[in-house]
C-alpha positions in Angstrom: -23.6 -19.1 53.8 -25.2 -18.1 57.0 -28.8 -16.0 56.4 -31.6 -17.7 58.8 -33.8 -14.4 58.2 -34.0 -15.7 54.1 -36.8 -18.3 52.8 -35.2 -18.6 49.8 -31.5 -18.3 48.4 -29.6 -18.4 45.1 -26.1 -18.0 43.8 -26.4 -15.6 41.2 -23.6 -15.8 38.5 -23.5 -12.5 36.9 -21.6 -13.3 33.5 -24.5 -15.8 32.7 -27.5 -14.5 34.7 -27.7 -18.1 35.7 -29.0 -18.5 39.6 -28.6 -21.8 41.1 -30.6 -22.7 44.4 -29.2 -23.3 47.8 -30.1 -25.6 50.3 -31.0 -24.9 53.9 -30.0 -26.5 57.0 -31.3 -26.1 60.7 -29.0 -23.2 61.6 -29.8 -21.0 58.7 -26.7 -22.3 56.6 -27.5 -22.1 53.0 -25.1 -24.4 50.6 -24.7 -25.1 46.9 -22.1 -26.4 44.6 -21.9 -24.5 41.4 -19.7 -26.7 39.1 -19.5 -23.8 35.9 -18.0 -21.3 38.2 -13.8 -21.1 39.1 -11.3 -17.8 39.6 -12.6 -15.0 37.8 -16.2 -15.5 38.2 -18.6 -13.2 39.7 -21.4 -13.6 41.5 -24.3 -12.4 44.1 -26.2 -14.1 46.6 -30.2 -13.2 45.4 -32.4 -13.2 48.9 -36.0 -14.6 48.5 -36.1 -13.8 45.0 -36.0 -10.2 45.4 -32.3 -8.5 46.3 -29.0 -9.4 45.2 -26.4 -9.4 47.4 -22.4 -9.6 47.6 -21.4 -12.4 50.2 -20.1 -11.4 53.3 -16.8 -13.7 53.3 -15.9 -12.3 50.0 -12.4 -12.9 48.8 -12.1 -9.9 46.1 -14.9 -7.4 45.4 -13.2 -5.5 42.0 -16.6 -3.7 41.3 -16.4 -2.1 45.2 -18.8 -2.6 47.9 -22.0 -2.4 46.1 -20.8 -4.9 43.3 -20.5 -8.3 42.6 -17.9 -10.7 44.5 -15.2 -12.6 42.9 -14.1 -16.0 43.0 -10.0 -15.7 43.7 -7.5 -19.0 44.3 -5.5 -17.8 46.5 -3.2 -20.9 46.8 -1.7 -20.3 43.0 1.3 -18.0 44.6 4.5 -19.5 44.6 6.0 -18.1 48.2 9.7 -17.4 48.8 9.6 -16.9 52.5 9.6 -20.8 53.9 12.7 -20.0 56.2 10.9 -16.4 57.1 11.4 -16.9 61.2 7.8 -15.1 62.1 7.4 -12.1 64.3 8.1 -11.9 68.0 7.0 -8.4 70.1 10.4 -8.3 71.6 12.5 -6.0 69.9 10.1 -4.7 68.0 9.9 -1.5 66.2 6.9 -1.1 64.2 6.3 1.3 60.8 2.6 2.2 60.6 1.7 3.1 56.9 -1.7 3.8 55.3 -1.3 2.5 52.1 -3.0 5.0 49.8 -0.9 7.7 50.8 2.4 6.0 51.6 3.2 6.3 47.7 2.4 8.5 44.9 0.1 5.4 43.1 -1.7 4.2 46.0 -1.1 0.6 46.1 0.4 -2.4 47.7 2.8 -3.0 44.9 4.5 0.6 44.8 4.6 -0.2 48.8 6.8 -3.0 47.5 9.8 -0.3 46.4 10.0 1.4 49.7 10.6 -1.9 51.7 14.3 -1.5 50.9 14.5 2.1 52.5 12.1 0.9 55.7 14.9 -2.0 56.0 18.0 0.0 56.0 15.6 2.8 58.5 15.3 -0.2 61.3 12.3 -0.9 61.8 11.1 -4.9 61.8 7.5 -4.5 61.1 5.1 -2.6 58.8 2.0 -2.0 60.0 -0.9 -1.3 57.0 -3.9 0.6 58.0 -7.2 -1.3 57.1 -7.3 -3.1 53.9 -11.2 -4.5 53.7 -12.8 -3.3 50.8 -14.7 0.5 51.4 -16.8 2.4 49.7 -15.2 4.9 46.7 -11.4 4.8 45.8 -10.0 6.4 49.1 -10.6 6.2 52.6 -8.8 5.4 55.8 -10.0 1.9 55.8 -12.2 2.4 58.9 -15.5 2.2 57.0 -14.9 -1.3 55.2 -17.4 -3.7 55.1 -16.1 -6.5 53.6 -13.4 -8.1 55.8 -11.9 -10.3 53.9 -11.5 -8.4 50.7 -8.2 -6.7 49.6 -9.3 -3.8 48.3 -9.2 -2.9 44.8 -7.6 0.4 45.2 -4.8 -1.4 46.7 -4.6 -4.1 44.3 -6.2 -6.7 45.7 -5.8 -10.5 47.3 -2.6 -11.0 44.8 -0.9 -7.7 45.6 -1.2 -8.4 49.3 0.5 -11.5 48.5 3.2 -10.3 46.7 3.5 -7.5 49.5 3.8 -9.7 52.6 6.2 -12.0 50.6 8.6 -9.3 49.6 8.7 -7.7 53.3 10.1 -11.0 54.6 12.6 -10.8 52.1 13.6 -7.6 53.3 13.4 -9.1 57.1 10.5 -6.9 57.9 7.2 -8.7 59.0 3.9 -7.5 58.2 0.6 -6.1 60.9 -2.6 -6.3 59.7 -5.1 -3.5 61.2 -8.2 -5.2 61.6 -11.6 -3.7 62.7 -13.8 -6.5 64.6 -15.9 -3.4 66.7 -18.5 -1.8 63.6 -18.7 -1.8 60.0 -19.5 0.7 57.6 -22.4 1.8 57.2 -21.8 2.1 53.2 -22.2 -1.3 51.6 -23.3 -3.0 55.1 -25.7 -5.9 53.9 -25.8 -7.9 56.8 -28.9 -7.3 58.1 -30.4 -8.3 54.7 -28.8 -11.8 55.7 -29.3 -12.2 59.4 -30.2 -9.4 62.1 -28.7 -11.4 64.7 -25.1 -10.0 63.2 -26.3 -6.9 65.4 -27.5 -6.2 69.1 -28.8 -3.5 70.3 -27.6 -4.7 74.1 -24.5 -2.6 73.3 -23.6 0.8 71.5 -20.3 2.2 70.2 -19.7 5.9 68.8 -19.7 3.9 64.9 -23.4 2.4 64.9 -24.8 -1.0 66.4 -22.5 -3.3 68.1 -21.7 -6.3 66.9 -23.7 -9.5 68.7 -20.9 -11.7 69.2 -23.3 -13.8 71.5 -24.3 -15.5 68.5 -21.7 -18.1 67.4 -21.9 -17.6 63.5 -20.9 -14.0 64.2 -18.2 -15.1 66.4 -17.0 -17.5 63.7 -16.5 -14.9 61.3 -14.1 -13.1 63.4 -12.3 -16.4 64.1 -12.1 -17.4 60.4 -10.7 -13.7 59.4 -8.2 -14.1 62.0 -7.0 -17.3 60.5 -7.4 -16.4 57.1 -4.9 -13.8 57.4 -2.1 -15.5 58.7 -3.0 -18.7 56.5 -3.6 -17.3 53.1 -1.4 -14.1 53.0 1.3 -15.2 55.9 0.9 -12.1 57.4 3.0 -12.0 60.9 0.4 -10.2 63.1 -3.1 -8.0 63.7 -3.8 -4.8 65.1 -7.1 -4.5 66.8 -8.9 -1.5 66.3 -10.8 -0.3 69.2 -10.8 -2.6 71.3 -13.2 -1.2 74.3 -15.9 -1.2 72.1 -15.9 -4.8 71.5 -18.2 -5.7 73.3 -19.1 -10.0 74.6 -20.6 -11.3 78.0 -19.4 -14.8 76.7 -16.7 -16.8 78.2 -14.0 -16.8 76.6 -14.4 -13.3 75.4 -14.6 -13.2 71.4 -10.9 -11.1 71.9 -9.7 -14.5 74.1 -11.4 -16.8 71.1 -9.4 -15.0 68.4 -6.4 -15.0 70.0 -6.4 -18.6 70.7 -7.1 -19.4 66.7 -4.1 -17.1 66.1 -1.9 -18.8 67.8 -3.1 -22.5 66.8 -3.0 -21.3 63.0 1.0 -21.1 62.3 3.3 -22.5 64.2 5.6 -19.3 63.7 5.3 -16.3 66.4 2.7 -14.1 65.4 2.3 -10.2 67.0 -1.2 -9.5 68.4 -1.8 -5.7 69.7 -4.8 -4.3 71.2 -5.4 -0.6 70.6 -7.4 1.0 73.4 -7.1 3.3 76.2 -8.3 1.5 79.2 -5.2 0.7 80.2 -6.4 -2.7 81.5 -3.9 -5.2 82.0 -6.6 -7.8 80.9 -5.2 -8.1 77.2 -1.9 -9.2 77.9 -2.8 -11.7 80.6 -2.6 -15.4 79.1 -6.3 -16.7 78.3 -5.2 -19.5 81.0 -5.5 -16.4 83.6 -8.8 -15.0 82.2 -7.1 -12.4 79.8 -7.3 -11.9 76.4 -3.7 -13.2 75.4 -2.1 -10.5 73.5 1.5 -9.4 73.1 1.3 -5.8 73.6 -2.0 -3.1 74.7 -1.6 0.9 73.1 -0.3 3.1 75.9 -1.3 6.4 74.9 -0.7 8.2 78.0 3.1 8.6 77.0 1.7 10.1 73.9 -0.8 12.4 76.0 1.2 13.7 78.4 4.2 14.5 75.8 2.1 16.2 73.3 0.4 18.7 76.0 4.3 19.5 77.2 5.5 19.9 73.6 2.7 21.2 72.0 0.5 22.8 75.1 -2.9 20.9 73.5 -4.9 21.1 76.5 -8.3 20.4 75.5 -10.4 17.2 75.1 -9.0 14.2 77.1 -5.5 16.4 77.0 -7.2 17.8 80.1 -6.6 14.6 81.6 -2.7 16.0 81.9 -0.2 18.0 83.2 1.7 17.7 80.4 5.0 18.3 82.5 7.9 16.5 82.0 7.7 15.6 85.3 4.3 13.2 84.6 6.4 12.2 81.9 8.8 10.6 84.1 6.1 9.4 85.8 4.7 7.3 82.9 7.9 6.1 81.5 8.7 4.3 85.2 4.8 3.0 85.7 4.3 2.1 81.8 0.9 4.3 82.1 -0.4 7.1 84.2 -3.8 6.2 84.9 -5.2 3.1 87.3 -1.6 2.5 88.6 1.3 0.8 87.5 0.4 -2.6 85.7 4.1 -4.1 87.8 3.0 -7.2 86.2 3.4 -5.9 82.5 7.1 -6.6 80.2 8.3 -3.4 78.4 7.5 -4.7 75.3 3.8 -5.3 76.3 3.1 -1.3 76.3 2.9 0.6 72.6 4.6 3.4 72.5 4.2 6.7 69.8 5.3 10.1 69.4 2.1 10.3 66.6 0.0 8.0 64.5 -2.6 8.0 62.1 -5.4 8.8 64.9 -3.3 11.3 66.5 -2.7 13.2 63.0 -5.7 12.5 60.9 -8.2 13.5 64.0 -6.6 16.9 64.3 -8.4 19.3 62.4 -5.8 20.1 59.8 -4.0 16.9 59.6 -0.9 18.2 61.2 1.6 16.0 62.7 3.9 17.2 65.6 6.9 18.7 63.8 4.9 20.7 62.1 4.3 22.5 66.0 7.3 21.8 67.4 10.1 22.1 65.2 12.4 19.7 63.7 15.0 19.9 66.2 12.8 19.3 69.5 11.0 16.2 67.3 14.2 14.9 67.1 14.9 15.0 70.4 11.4 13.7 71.4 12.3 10.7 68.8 15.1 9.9 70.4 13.6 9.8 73.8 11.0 7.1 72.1 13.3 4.8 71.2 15.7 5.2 74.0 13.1 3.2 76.1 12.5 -0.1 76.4 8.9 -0.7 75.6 7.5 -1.4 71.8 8.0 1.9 69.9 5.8 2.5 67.1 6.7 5.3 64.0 4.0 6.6 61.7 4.9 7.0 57.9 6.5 10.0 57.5 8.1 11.1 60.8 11.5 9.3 59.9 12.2 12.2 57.0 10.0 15.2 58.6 7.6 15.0 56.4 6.0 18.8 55.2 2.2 17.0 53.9 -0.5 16.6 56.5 -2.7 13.3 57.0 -6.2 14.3 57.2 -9.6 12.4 57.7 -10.8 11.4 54.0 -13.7 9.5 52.4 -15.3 8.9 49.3 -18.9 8.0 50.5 -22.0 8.5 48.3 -23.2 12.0 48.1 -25.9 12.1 50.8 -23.6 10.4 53.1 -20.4 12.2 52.0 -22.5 15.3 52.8 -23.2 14.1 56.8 -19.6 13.0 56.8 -18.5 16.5 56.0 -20.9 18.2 58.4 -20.2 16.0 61.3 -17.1 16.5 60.9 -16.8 19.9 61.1 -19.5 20.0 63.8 -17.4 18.1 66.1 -14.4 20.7 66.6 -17.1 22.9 67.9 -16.5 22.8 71.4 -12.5 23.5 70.9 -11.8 27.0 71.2 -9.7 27.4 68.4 -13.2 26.1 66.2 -15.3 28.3 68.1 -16.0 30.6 65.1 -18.4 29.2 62.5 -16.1 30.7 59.9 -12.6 28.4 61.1 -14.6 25.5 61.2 -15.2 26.0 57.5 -11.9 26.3 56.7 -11.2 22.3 58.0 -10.7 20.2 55.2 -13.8 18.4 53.9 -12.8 14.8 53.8 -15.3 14.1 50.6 -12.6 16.4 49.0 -10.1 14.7 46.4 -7.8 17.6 47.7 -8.2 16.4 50.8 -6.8 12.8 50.2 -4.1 14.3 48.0 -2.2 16.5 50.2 -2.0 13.6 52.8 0.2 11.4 50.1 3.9 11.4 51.1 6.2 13.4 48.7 9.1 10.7 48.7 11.4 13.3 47.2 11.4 14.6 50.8 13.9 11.8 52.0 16.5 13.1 50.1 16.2 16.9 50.8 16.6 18.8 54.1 15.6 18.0 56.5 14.8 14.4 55.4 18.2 13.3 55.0 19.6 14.1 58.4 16.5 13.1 60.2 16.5 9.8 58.7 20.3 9.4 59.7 19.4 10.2 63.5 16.5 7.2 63.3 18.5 5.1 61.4 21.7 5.5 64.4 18.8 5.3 67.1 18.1 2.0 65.9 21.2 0.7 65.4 22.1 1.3 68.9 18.9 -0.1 70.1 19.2 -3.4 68.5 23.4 -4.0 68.8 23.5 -2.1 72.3 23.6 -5.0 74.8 21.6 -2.4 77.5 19.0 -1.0 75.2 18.4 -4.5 73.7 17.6 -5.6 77.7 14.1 -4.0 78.1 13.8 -4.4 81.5 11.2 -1.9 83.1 13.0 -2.6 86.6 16.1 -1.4 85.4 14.9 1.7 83.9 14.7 5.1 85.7 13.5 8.4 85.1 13.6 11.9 86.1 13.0 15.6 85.2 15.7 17.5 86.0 14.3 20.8 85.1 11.5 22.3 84.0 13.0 21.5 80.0 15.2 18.6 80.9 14.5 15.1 81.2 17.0 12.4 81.7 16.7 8.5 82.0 19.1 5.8 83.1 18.9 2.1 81.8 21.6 -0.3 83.0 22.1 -3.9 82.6 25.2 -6.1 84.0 27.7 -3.3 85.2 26.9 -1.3 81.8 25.2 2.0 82.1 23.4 4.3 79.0 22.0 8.1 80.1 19.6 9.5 77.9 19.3 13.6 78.3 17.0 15.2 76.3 17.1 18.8 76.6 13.8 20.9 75.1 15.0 24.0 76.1 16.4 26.9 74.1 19.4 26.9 76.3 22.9 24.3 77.1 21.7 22.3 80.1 24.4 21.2 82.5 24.3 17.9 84.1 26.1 17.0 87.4 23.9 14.5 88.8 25.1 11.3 87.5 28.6 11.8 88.1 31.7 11.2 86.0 33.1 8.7 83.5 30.5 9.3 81.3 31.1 9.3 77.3 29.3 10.5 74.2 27.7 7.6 72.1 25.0 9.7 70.4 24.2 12.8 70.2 24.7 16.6 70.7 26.4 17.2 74.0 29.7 17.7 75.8 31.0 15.1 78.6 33.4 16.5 81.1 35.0 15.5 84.4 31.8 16.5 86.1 29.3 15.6 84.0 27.6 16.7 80.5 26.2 19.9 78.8 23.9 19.1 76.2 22.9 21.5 73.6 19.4 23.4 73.5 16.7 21.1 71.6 18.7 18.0 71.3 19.1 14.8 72.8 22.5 12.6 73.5 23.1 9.4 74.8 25.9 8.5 76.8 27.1 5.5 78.6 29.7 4.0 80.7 30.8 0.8 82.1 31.6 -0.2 86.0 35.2 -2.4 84.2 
């Protein structure tokens, strides 16, 4: 255990109050063998004889942040997933779930019973929001300290086991988001073991960057990255934030991780950056100087949408004209700001119509059907996965779901209270918030109520409009993945074009075989003449005739014809 700022350490064993001494090395390395200890046992690390301390590569943390660590053997579970194939980007349609909220208990295990329904859905991946021990019994995951603890409240290292084991039977891999930019400020004992995990060089909007010029920090991140895939067999990571991870080093930490990714499984693995730099740096192969991963967030799809279907306008919405002409725009360049990346695959840029940032960090929680209406969100959906690059859905959407996803925390009281504060403070320069007394009314994330009224109501998938929704995804992505066009995703032989103010259309083609997508947000039957003839229905509300289509108000089809 690393701490170079400690004179003295001991490993603490709480059942028996025994504290055995550790031995230094040059570096600061402190090591012991402690023969009367095995699964099950707890145990601190005591600094100089003074504070006790939970260790920061901690396996299982059952007491919470604050508490003792535990000793877990995580090489006890029999796997069933030996012929599992591993993960690839191509093709990939990813489920983002928060796993608190996703079911009515809150944990990995009830996760396990909707993998059936998220198989027959489409989608190939599940993506869980943050799973590092944090502080309380519900929170996003974005304030975790420990990263390599399951979190109790999910169930811990076993049910993330069991989890990951049971998606590959249901040919769904599993995404890991994994936050390498902060920690918590709840529970963050790092500095008590060294204060070079920190710099002050750098800042991010979340506290002190990280000092990954200092190789034990680095090695951290490398060993997390490895111990997921190794020990749970997960099938790729999500990096959180990635413009605020910040090292002058070469390779880059982001490069470093990458690397160890790939060298620890032989299998594919899925590695995604989320930031909006738009920088083609992460996809480029380390070889080239990038970063080496599969696919970078794109949110300027997501951006430009939202301000034409929901007219947000303020904050970086600014940034957009929110017609569906930009639209177009960014569907044929892959993003809209510092030019077209003609270097980037389809599948390299992450698509979304919402996700748990672009829900939870409204002030209400509300997601865009709740704004737009079922009928336009349909059409918008099919528009997403019409296109070729790397859709991604956020739990919920496939079913219309009525509940909210808010921000919540369970923080201590004096933090909870700054939480909820700051918070509210920052919607004060929205218009909508301008009024001391609105601001009020946004949900306090220290709230319980809060955290409840974001769960899904599963009941929901089998009562309008849930049913029919779900059948639209479901016959979306069955034509995606059987339809030899759709399965091409070639940006060069996709097009795009606004046809009208409400109307948006775009042609994919591949070896003599043509698909139109028309999506129509209008409240009125759009006619289409441009494309020509020969054109028949393959999904969707509208009308081919010898001259071309009509296609109903607020709805989407998909037609296609061949040059034989």
């Amino acid at each position: 255990m690393w701490a170079p700022a400690a004179a003295q350490v001991n490993v603490e064993l709480t059942a028996s109050g025994d504290a055995m001494p550790m031995e230094r090395d040059g570096d600061g390395v402190w090591g012991a063998t402690v023969r009367d200890a095995g699964p099950g046992s707890r145990y601190f690390y005591r600094l100089n004889g003074q504070i006790s301390r939970p260790d920061p590569y901690s396996r299982f943390q059952p007491e919470g942040v604050h508490g003792p660590s535990e000793v877990v053997n995580l090489n006890t579970y029999a796997w069933h997933d030996a012929d599992w194939p591993g993960l690839r980007i191509q093709g990939l349609v990813i489920y983002q779930a928060h796993v608190g909220s996703a079911t009515p208990e809150g944990t990995l295990d009830s996760l396990i019973s909707q993998l059936p329904r998220l198989q027959q859905l489409g989608v190939t991946a599940i993506q869980l929001l943050p799973l590092g021990e944090f502080p309380g019994t519900r929170n996003w995951g974005y304030d975790g300290v420990d990263v390599f603890a399951v979190s109790r409240n999910y169930g811990g290292p076993a049910a993330l086991q069991r989890f990951v084991d049971a998606a590959h039977q249901h040919a769904l891999g599993v995404i890991l988001d994994v936050i390498y930019n902060h920690f918590g400020p709840d529970g963050n004992y790092l500095r008590d073991f060294a204060p070079e995990y920190f710099t002050d060089r750098y800042h991010t909007p979340w506290g002190d960057a990280i000092n990954y010029a200092n190789p034990y920090v680095r090695k951290l991140v490398v060993d997390n990255v490895g111990y997921w895939l190794r020990e749970y067999h997960v099938d790729g990571l999500r990096f959180d934030a990635t413009h605020a991870i910040y090292d002058s080093s070469s390779p880059h930490i982001l490069a470093e991780a990458s690397l160890a990714a790939r060298s620890e499984t032989s299998k594919p693995v899925v590695l995604i950056a989320e930031t909006g730099e738009n920088d083609v740096v992460y996809v480029k192969s380390v070889a080239d100087g990038g970063r080496g991963f599969d696919a970078v967030y794109a949110d300027d799809f997501h951006h430009s949408l939202r301000r034409y279907l929901a007219g947000d306008h303020e904050g970086y919405y600014a940034e957009f004209a929110g017609t569906l002409a930009e639209v177009a725009r960014c569907i044929e360049d892959g993003w809209l700001r510092h030019g077209p990346p003609t270097s980037m695959a389809a599948w390299q840029f992450l698509y979304v119509l919402q996700n748990h940032d672009q829900v939870g960090n409204r002030a209400f929680g509300e997601r865009l059907h709740h704004q737009i209406g079922i009928e336009r969100f349909a059409a918008a959906s099919a528009l997403l996965l019409f296109l070729p690059f790397t859709p991604m859905l956020f739990m919920g959407q496939e079913f219309g779901a009525s509940t909210p996803f808010q921000y919540f925390t369970d923080h201590n009281p004096e933090l909870g209270r700054l939480v909820t504060e700051g918070r509210r403070r920052e919607f004060k320069a929205f218009s909508a918030f301008a009024d001391p007394a609105t601001r009020e009314r946004i949900p306090d994330p220290q709230a319980v109520s809060t955290f409840e009224a974001s769960k899904l109501r599963l009941a929901e998938t089998s009562s309008p409009p849930g049913p029919e929704l779900i059948g639209w995804y479901a016959a979306l992505l069955q034509l995606r993945r059987s339809d030899p066009v759709l399965l091409d995703q070639a940006r060069e032989r996709t097009e795009a074009r606004a046809l009208s103010a409400d109307v948006l259309a775009v042609r994919r083609w591949h070896e003599g075989d043509e698909r139109l997508l028309l999506v129509n947000f209008g409240d009125e039957p759009a006619t289409v003449t441009q494309f020509g003839a020969d054109w028949r229905v393959m999904l969707g509300l509208a009308n081919a005739r010898a001259k071309g289509a009509i296609v109903q108000p607020r709805s989407a089809a998909i037609l296609g014809r061949s040059a034989s």
